[in-house]
VODOTI-383008 format. One record per residue (C-alpha): residue number from 1; residue in one letter; x, y, z. Coordinates in Angstrom, 2 decimals, decimal comma, m for minus. Layout:
<rs>
i NUM	aa a	east X	north Y	up Z
...
</rs>
This chain:
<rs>
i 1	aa x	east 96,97	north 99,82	up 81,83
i 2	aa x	east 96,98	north 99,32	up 85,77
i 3	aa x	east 95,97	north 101,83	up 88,24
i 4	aa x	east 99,82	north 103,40	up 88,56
i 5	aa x	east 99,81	north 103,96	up 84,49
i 6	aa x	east 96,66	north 105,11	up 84,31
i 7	aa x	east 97,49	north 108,01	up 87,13
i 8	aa x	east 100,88	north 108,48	up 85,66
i 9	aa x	east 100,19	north 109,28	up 82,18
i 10	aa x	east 96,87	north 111,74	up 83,14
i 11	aa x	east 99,50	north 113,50	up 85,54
i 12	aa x	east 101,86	north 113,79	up 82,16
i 13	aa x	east 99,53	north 115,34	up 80,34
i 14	aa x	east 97,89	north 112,63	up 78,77
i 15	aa x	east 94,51	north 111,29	up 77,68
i 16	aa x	east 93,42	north 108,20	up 79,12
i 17	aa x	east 90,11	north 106,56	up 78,02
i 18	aa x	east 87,94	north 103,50	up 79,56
i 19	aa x	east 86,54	north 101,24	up 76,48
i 20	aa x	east 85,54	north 104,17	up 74,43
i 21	aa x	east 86,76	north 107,80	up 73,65
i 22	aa x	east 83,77	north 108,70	up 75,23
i 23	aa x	east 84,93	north 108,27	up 78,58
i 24	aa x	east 87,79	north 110,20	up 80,13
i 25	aa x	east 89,99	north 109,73	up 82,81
i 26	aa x	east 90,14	north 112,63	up 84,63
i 27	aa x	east 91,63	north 114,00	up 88,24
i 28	aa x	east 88,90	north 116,48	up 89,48
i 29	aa x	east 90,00	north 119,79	up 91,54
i 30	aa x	east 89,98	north 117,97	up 94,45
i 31	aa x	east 92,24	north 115,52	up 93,35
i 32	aa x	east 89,74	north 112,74	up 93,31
i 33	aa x	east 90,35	north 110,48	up 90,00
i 34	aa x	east 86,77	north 109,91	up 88,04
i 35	aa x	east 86,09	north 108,13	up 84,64
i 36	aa x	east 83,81	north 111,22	up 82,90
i 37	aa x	east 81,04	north 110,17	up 80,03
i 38	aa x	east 81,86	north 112,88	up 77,73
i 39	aa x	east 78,60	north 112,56	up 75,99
i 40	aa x	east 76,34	north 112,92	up 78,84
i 41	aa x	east 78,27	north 115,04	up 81,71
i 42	aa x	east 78,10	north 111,93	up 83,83
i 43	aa x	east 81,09	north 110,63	up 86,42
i 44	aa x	east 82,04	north 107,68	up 88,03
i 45	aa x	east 85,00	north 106,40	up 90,65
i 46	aa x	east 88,30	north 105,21	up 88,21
i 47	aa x	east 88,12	north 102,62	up 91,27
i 48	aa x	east 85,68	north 101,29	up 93,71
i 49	aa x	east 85,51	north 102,77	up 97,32
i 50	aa x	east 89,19	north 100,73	up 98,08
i 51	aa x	east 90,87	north 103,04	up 96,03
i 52	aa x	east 92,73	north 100,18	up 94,56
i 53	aa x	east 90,14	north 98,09	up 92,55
i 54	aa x	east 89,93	north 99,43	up 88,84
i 55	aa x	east 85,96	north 100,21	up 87,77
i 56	aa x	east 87,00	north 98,43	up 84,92
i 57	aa x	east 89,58	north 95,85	up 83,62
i 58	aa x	east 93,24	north 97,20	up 82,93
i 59	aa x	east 92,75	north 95,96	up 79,43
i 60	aa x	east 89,92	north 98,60	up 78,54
i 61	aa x	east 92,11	north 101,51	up 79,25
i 62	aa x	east 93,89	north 102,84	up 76,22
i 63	aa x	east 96,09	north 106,34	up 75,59
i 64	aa x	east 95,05	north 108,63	up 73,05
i 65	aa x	east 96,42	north 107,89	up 69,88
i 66	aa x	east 97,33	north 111,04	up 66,78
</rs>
């Protein structure tokens, strides 16, 4: 998923993961988009300080599947 995808489907309502269910893409309150480690509480940038770069390859990001 690129950058656009990734945004797009969060905004819908959907969950986005980086290369494990334990981390979540999420938009925080303040609108700022962070990967979240759901087993330890921890965050990260979804992209470096550019706000372009992905903190992670577009290949690692996968929608939740039923």
């Amino acid at each position: 998923m690129n950058l656009q995808e990734i945004k797009d489907a969060v905004k819908s309502g959907k969950t986005v993961y980086w290369n494990s269910k334990i981390y979540e893409v999420i938009q925080d309150k303040l609108g700022q988009w962070m990967i979240k480690c759901t087993s330890n509480n921890s965050y990260i940038g979804l992209t470096w300080a550019d706000e372009v770069t992905l903190n992670g390859k577009e290949n690692e990001f996968f929608l939740e599947t039923n």
